[in-house]
Backbone as CSV, one residue per row, in Angstrom:
resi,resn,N_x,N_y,N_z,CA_x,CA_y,CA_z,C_x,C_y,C_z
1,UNK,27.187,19.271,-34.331,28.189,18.424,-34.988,29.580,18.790,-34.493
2,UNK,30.160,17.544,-34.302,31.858,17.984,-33.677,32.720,17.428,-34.958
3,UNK,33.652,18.443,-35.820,34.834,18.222,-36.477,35.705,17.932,-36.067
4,UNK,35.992,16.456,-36.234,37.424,16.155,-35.960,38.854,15.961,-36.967
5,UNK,39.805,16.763,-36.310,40.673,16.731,-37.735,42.059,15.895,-37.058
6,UNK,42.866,15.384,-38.383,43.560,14.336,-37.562,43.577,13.263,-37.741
7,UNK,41.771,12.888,-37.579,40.606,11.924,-37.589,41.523,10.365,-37.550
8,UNK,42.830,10.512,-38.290,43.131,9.272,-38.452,44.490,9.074,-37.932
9,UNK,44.956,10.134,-37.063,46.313,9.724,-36.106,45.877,8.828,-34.641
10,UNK,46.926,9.074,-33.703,46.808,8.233,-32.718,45.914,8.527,-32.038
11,UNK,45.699,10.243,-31.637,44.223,9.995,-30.992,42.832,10.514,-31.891
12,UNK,43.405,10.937,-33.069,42.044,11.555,-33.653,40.899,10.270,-34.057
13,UNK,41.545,8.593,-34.139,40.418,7.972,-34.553,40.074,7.285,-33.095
14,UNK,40.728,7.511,-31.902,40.200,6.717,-30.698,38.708,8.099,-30.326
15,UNK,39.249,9.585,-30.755,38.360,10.534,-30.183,37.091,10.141,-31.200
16,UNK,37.400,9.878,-32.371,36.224,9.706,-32.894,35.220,8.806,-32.378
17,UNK,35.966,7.478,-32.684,35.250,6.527,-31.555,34.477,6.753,-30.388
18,UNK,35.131,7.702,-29.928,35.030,7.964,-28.442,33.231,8.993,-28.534
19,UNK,33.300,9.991,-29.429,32.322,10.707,-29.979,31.031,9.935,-30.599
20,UNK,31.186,8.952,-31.334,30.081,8.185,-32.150,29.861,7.742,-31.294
21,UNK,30.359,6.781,-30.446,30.355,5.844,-29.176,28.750,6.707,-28.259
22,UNK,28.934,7.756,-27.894,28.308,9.175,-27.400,26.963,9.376,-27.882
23,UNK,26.898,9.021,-29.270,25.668,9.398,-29.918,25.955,10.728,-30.738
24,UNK,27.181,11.262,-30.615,27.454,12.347,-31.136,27.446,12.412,-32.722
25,UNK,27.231,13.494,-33.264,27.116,13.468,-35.166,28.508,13.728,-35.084
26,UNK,29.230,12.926,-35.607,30.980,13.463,-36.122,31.180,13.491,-37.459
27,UNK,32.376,14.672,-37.737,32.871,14.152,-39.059,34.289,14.292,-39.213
28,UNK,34.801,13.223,-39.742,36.256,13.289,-39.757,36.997,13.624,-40.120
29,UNK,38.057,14.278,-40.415,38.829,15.026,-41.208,40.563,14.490,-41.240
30,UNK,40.500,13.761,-42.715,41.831,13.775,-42.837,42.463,14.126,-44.205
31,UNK,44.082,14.208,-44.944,44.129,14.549,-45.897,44.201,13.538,-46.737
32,UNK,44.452,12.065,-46.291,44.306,11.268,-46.629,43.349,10.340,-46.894
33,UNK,43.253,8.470,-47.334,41.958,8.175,-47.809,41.045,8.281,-46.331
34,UNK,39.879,7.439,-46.999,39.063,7.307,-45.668,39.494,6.414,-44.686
35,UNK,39.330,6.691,-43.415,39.870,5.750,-42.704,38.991,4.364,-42.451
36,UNK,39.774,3.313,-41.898,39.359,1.851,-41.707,38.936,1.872,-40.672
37,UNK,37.442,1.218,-40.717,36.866,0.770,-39.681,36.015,2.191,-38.827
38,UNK,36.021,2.964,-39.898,34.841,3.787,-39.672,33.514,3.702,-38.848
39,UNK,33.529,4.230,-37.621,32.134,3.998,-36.862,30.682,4.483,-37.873
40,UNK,30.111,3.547,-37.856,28.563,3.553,-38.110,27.896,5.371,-37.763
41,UNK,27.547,6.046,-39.195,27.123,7.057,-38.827,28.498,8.347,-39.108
42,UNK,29.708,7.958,-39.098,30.592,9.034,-39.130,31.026,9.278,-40.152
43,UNK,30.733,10.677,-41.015,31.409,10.873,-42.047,32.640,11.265,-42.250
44,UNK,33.159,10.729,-43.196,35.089,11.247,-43.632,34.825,12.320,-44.787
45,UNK,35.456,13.163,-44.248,35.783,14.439,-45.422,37.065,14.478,-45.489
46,UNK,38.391,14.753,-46.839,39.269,14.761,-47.212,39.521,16.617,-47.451
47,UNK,40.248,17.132,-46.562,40.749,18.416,-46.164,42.088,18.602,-46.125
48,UNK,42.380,19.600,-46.297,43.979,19.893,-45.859,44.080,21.234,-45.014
49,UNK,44.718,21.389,-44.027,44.594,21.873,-42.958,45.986,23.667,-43.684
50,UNK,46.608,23.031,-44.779,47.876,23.993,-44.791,46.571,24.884,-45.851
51,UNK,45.782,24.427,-46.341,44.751,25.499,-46.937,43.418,25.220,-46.798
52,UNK,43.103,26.419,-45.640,42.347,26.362,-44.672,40.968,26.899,-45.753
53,UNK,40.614,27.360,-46.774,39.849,27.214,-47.751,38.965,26.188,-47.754
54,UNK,39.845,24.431,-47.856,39.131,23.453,-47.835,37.932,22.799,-46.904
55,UNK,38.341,23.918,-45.609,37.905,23.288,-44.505,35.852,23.798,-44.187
56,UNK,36.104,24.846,-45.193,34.436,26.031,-45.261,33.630,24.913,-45.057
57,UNK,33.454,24.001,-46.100,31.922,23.330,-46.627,31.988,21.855,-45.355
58,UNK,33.177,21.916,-44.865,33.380,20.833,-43.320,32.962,21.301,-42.207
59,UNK,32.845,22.486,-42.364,32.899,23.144,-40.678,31.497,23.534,-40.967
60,UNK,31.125,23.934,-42.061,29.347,24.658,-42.175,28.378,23.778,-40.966
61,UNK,27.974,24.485,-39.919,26.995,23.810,-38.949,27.685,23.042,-37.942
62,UNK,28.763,23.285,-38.012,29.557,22.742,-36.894,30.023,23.356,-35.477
63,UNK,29.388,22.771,-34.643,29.270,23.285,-32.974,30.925,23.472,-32.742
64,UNK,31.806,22.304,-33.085,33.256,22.179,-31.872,34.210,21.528,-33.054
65,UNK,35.507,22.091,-32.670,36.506,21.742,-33.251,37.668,21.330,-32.827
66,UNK,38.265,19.622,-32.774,38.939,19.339,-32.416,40.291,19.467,-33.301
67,UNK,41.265,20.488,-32.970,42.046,21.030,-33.889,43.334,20.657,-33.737
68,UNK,44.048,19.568,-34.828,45.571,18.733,-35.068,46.146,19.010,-36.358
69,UNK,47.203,18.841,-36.131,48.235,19.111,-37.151,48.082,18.147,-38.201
70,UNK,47.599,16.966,-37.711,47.574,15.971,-38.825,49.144,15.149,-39.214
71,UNK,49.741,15.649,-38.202,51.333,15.216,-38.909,52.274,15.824,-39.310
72,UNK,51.881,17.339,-39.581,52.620,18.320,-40.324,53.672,19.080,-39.540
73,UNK,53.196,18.835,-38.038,53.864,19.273,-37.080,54.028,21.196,-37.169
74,UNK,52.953,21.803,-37.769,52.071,22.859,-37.596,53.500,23.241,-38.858
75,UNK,54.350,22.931,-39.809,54.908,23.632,-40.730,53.822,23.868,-41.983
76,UNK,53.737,25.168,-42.067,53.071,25.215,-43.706,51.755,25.926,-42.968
77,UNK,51.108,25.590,-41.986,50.377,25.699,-41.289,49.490,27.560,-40.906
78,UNK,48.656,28.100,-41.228,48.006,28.909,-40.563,47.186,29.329,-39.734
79,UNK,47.552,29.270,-38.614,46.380,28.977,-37.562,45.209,30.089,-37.416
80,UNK,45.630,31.210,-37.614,44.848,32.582,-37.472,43.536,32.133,-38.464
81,UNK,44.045,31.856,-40.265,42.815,31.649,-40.976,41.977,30.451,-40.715
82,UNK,42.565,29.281,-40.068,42.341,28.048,-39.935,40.745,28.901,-38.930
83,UNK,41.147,29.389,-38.031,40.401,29.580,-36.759,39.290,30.970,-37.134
84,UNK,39.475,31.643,-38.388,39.301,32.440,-38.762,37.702,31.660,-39.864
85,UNK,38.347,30.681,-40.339,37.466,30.005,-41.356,36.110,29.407,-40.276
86,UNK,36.582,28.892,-39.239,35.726,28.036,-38.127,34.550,29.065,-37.482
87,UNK,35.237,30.158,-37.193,34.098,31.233,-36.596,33.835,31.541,-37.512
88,UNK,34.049,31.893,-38.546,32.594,32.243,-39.626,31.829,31.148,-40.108
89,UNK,32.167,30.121,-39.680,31.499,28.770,-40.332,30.251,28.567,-39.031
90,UNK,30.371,29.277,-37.646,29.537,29.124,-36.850,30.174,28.393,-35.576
91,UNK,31.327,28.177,-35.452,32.264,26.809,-34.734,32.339,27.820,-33.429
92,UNK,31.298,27.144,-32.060,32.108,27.999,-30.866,32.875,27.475,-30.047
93,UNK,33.638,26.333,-30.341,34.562,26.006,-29.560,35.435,25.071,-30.160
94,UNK,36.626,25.144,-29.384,37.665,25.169,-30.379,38.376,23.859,-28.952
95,UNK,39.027,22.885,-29.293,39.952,21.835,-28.217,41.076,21.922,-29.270
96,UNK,42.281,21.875,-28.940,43.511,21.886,-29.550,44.636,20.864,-29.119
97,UNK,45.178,19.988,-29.720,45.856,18.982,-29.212,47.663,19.796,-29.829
98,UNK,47.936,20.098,-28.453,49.304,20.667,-28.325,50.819,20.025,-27.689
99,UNK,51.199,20.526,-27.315,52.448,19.314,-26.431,52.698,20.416,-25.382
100,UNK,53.013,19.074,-24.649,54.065,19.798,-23.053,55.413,20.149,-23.713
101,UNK,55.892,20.235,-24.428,56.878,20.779,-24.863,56.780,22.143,-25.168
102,UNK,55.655,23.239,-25.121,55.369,24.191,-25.522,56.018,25.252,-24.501
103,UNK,55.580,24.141,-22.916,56.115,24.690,-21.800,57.588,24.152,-21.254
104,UNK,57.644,22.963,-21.829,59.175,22.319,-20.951,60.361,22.913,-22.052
105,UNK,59.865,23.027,-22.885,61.469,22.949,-23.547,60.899,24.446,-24.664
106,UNK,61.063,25.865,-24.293,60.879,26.687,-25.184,61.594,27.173,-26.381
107,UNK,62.821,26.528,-25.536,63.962,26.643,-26.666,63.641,26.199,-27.897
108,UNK,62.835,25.022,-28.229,62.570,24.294,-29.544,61.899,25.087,-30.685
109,UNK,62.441,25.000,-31.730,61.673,25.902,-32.819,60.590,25.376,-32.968
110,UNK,59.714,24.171,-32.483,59.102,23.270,-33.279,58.135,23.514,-31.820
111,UNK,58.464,23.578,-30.370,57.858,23.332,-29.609,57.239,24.759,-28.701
112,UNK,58.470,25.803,-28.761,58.885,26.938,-28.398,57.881,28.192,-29.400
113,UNK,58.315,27.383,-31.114,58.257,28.198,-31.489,56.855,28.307,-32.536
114,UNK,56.800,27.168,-33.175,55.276,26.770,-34.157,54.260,26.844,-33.139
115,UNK,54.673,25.590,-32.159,53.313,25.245,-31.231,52.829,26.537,-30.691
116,UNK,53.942,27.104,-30.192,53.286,28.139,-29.083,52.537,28.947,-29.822
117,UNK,53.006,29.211,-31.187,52.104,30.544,-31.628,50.883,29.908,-32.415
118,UNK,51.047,28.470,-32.533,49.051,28.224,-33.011,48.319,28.088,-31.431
119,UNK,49.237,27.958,-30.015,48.180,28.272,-29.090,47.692,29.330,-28.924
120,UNK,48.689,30.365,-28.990,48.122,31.793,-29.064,47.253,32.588,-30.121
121,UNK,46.912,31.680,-31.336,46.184,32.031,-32.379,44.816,31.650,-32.094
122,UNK,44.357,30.318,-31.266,43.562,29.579,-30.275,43.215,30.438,-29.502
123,UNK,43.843,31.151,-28.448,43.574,31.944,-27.461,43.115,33.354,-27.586
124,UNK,43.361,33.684,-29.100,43.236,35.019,-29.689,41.799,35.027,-30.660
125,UNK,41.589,33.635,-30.831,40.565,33.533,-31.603,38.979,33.819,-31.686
126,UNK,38.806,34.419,-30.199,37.337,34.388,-29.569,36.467,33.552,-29.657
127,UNK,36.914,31.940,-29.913,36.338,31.220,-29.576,36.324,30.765,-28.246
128,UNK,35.201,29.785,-27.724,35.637,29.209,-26.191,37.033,27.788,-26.882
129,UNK,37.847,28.012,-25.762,38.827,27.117,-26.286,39.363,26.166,-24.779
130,UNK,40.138,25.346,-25.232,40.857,24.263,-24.035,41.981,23.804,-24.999
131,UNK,43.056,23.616,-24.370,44.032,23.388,-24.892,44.519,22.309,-23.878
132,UNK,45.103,21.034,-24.749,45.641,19.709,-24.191,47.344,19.740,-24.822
133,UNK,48.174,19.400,-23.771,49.443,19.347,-23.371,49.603,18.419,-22.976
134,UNK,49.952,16.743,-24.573,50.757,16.019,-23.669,51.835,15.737,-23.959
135,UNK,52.529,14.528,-22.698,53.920,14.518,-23.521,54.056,13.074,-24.041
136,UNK,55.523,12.578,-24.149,55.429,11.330,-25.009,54.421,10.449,-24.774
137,UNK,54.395,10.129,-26.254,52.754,9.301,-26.407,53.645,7.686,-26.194
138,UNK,52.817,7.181,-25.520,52.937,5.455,-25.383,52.948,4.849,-27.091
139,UNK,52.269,5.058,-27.948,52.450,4.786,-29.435,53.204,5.385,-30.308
140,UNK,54.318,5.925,-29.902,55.632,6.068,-30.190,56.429,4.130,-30.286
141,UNK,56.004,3.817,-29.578,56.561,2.417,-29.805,56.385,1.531,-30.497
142,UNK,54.897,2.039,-31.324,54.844,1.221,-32.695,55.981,1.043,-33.821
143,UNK,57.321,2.562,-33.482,58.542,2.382,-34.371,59.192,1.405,-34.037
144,UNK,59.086,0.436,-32.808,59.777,-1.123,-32.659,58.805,-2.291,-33.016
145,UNK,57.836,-1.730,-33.598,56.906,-3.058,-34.302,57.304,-4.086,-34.976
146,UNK,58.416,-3.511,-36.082,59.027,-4.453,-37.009,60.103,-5.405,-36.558
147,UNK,60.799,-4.748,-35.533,61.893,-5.383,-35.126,61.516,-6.320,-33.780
148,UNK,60.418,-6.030,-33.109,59.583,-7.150,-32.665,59.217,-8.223,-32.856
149,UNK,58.699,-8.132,-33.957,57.674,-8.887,-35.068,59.158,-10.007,-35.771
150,UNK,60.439,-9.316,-36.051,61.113,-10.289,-36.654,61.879,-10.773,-35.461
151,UNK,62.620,-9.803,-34.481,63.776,-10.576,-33.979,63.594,-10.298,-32.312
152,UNK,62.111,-9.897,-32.155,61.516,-10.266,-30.709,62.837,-8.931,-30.326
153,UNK,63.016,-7.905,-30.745,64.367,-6.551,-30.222,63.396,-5.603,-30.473
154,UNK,63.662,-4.798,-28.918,63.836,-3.344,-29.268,65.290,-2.660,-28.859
155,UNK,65.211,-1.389,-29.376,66.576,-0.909,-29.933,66.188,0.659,-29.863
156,UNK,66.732,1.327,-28.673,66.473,2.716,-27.978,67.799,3.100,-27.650
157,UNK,67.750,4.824,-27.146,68.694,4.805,-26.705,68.251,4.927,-25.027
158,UNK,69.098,4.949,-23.950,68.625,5.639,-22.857,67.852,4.509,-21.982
159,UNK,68.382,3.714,-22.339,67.694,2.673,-21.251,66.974,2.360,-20.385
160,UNK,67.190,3.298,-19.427,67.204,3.108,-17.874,66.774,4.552,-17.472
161,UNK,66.374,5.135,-18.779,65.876,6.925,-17.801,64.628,6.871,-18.484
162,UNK,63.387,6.703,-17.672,62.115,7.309,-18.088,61.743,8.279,-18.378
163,UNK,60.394,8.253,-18.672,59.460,9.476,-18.446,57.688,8.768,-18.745
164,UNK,57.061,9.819,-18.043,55.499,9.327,-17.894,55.011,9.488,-19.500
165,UNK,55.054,8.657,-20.090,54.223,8.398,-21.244,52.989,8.342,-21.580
166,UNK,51.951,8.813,-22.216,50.562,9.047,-22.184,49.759,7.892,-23.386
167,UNK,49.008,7.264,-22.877,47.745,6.892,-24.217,47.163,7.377,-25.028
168,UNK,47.407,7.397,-25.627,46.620,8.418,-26.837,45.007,8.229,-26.589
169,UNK,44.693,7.127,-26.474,43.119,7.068,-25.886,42.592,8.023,-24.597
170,UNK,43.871,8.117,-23.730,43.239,9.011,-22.741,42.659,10.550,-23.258
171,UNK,44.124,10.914,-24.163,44.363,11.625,-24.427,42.597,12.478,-25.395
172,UNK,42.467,11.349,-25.858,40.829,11.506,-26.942,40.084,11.349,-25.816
173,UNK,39.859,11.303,-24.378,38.977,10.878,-23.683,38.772,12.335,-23.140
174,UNK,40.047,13.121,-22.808,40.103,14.117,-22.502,39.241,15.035,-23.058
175,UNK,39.758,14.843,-24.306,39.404,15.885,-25.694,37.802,15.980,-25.770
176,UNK,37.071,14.456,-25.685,35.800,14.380,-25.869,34.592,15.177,-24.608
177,UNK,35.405,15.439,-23.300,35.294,15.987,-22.177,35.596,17.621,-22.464
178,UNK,36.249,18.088,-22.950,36.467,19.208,-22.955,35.728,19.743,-24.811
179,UNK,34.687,19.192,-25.332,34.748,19.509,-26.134,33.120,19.424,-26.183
180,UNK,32.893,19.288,-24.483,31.357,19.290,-24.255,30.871,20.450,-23.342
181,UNK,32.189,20.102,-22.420,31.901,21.596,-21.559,32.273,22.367,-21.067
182,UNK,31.210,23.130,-20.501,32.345,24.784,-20.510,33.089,24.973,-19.127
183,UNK,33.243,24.064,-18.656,33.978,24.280,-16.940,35.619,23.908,-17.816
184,UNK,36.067,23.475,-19.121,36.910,23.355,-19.325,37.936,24.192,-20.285
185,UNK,36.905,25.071,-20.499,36.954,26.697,-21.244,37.623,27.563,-20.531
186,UNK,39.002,27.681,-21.615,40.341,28.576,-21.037,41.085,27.877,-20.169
187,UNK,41.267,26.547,-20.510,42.457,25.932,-19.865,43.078,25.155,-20.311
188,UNK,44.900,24.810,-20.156,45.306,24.047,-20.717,45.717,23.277,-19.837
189,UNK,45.777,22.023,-20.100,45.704,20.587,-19.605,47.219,19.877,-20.036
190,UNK,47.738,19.774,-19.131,49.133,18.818,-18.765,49.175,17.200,-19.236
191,UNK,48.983,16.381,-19.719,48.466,14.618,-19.646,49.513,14.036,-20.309
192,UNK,50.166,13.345,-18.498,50.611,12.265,-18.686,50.515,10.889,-18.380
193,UNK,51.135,9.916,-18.046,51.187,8.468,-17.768,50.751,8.477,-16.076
194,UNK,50.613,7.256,-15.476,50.627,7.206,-14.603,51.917,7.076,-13.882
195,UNK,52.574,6.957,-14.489,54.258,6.248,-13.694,55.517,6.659,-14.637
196,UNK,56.119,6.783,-14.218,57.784,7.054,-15.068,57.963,5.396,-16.010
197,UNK,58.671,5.572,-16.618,58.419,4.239,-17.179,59.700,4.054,-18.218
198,UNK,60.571,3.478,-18.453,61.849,3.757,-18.954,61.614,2.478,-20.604
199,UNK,62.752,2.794,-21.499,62.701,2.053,-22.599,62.451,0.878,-22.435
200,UNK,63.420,0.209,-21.356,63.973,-1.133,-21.069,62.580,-1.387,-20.490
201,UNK,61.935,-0.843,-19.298,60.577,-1.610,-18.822,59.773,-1.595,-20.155
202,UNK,59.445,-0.923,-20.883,58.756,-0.307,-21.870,58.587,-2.190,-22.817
203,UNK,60.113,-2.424,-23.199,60.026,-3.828,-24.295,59.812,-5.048,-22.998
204,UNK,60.249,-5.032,-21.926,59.746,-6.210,-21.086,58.323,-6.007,-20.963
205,UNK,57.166,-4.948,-21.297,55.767,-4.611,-21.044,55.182,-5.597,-22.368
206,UNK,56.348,-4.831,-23.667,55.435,-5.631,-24.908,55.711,-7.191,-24.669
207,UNK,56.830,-8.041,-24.178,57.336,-9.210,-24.019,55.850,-9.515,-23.200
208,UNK,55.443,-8.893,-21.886,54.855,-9.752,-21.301,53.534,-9.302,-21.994
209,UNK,53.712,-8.823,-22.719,51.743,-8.832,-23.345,52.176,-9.701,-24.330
210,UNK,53.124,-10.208,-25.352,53.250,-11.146,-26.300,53.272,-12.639,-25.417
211,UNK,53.296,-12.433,-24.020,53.690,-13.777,-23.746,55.066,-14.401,-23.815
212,UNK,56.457,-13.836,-24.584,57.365,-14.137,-24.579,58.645,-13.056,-24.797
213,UNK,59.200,-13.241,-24.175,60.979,-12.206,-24.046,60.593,-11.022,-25.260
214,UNK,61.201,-10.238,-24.788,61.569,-9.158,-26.050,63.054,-8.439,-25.661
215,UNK,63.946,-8.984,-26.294,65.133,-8.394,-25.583,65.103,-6.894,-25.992
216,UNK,66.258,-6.059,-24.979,66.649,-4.579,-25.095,68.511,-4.387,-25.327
217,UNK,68.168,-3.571,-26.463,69.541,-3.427,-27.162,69.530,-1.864,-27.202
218,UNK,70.760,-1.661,-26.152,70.311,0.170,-25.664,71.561,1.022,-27.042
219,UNK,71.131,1.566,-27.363,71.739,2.353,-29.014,72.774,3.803,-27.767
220,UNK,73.683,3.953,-28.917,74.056,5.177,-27.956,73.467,6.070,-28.849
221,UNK,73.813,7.722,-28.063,72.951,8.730,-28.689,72.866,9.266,-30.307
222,UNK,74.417,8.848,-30.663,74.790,8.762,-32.119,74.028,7.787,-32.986
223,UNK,73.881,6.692,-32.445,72.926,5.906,-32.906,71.338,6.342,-33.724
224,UNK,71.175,6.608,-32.374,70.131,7.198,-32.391,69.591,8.598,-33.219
225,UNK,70.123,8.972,-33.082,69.985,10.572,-34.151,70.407,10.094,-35.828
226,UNK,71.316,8.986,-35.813,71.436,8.976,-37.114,69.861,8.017,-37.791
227,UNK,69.188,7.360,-36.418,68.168,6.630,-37.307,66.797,7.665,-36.990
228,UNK,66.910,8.322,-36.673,65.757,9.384,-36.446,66.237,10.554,-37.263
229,UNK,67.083,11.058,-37.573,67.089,12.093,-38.770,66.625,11.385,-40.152
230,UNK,66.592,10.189,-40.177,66.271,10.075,-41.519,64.370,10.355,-41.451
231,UNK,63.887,10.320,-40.535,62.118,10.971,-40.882,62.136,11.580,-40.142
232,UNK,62.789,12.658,-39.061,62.034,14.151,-38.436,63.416,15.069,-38.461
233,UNK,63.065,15.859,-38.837,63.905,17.374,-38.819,65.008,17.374,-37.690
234,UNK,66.368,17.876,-38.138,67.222,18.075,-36.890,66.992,18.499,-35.743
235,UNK,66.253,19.776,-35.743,65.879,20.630,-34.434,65.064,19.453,-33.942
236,UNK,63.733,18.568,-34.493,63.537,18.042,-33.816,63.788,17.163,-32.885
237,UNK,64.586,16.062,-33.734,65.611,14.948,-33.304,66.333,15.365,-32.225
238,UNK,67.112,16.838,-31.854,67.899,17.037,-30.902,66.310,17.722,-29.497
239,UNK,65.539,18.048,-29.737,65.084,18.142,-29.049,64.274,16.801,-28.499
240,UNK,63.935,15.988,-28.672,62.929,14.576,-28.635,64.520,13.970,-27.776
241,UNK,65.606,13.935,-28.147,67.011,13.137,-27.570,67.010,13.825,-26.366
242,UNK,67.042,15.028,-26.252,67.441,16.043,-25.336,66.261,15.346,-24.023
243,UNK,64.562,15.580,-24.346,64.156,14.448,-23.227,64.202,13.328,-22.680
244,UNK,64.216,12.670,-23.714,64.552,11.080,-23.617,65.695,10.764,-22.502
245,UNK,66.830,11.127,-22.968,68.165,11.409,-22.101,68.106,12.211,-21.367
246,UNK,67.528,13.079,-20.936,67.808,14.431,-19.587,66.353,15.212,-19.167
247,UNK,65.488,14.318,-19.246,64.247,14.805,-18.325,64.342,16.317,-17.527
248,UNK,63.666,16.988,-17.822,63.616,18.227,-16.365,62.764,17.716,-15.779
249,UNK,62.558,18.692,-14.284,61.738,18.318,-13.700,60.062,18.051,-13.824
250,UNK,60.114,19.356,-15.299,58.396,19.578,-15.658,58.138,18.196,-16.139
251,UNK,58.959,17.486,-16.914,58.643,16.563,-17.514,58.577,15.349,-17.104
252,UNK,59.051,15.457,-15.648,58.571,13.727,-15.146,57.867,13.898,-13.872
253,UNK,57.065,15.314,-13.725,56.386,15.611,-12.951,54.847,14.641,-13.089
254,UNK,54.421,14.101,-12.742,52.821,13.212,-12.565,52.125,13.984,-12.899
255,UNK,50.937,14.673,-13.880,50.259,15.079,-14.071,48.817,14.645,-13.277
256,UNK,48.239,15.493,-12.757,46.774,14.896,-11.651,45.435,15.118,-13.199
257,UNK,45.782,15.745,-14.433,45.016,16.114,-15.418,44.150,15.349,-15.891
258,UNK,44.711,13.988,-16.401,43.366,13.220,-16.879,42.485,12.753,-15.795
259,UNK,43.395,12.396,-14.894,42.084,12.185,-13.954,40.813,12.942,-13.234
260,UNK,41.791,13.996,-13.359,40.815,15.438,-12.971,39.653,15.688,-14.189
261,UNK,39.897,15.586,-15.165,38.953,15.655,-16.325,37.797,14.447,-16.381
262,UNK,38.853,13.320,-16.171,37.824,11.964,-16.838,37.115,11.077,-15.491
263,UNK,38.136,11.835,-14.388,37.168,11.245,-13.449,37.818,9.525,-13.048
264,UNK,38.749,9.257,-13.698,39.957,8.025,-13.471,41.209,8.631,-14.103
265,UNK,42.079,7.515,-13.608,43.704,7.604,-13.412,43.765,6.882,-15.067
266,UNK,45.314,7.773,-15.487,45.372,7.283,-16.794,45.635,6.135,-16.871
267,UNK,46.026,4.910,-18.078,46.060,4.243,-18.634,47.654,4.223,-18.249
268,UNK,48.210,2.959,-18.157,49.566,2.373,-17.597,50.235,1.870,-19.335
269,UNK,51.395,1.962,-19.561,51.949,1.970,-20.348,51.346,0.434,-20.838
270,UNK,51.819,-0.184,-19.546,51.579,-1.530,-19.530,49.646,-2.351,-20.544
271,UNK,49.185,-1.151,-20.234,47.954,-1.229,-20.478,47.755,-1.390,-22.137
272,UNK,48.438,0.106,-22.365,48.821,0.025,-23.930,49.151,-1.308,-24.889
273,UNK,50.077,-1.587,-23.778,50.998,-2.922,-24.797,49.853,-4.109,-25.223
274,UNK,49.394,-4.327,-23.968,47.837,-5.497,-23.494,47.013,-5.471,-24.985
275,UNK,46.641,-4.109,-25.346,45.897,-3.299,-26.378,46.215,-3.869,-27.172
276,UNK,47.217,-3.516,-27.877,47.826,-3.410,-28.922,48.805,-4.483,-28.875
277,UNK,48.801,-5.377,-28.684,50.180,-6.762,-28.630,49.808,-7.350,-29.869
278,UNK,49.038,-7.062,-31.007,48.539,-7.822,-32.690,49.702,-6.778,-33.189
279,UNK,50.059,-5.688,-32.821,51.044,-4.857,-33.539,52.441,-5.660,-33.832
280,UNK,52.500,-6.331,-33.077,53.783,-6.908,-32.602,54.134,-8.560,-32.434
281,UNK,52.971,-9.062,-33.139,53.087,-10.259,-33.182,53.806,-11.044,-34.364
């Protein structure tokens, strides 16, 4: 049996999918209700990850653990007991969905400083483990859904400076690959987009999957921080601006990772939009 926790963010319900799809026994794990559209065969268990207690009677008989924050962005979080609860539950392998930010930007308390030390709680854990590193997710753009949906606008800052954006589906494609075998034991994995890909191409992608215009209304950086502090933490906000606007090199480097894993080239931003264009209608 593979635990998936998460179960109901961007990639924890494509990995599930991706697992039942397989023939695999899954069970899902979120703190919230059950999720919609549940594959045939997959059970939902209601856990909370900040008390790792809950997780005993989930993990009992469980081969692999696909291990997420759930949203919490690892605050509150114990990774040592989390990983502590799993090997006594019988769990020998452990996949961890982390960020390239762990490595591009150490400075971040959030990226530098949470992430890095639940990888090293992962790595310390004596389980077999793989650790996935990606960076901005392509469904980040569901935050211009609404303003799509009414006035055909998106509204970014940074216009005209990309970065390789990832699918969250790849991203679960990965996960489901490394959570089978052991050639992927003790490594962490880079996954990004296929192409640099900037805001402005980004709303002409959803325009041409809607079939019609989506104009771009570029925010300056003040803008911007004042409508993103109202749902993520300062440190974060200045770090998430800090890429967006000023890429290093790690970060708009092409990753060769998913393809090396899955055996094809990732998923094109463009691809995403195709997907998902009912978001935005």
């Amino acid at each position: 049996m593979i635990v998936v926790t998460g179960a109901t963010g961007n990639v924890g319900q494509w990995l599930v999918k991706h697992l039942a799809a397989a023939g695999e026994r899954v069970t899902a794990v979120s703190r919230g209700l059950t999720p919609v559209n549940l594959p045939n065969g997959v059970e939902h268990v209601r856990a909370d990850l900040s008390a790792p207690g809950t997780l005993r009677p989930v993990l009992a008989g469980a081969e692999a653990l696909f291990l997420h924050d759930g949203g919490t962005g690892g605050h509150g979080l114990t990774p040592a007991d989390i990983l502590d609860v799993a090997r006594t539950a019988g769990v020998r392998r452990v996949v961890l969905l982390s960020s390239q930010g762990v490595v591009t930007r150490p400075e971040s308390p959030s990226h530098g400083g949470i992430m890095h030390a639940i990888e090293e709680a992962v790595r310390e854990s004596g389980l077999i483990w793989t650790i996935l590193r990606p960076g901005a997710f392509a469904s980040n753009a569901f935050a211009w859904a609404e303003s799509v949906r009414t006035e055909r606008t998106v509204a970014a800052p940074f216009g005209d400076t990309g970065i390789p954006v990832i699918d969250p589906a790849d991203i679960a494609e990965v996960a489901a690959v490394a959570l089978h075998k052991d050639e992927h034991a003790g490594r962490a994995y880079e996954l990004n987009g296929p192409a640099v890909v900037t805001p402005r191409q980004q709303a002409e992608a959803i325009g041409a999957a809607l079939g019609e215009p989506v104009r771009f209304v570029e925010l300056t950086r003040a803008q911007a921080h004042a409508r993103m502090v109202e749902f993520m933490p300062e440190p974060v906000v200045e770090t998430t601006l800090a890429v967006l606007g000023a890429p290093n090199l790690a970060e708009l480097r092409l990753s060769p990772d998913v393809e090396r894993v899955t055996g094809r080239a990732p998923r094109s931003f463009a691809e995403w939009a195709r997907r998902n264009a009912a978001a935005f209608r």
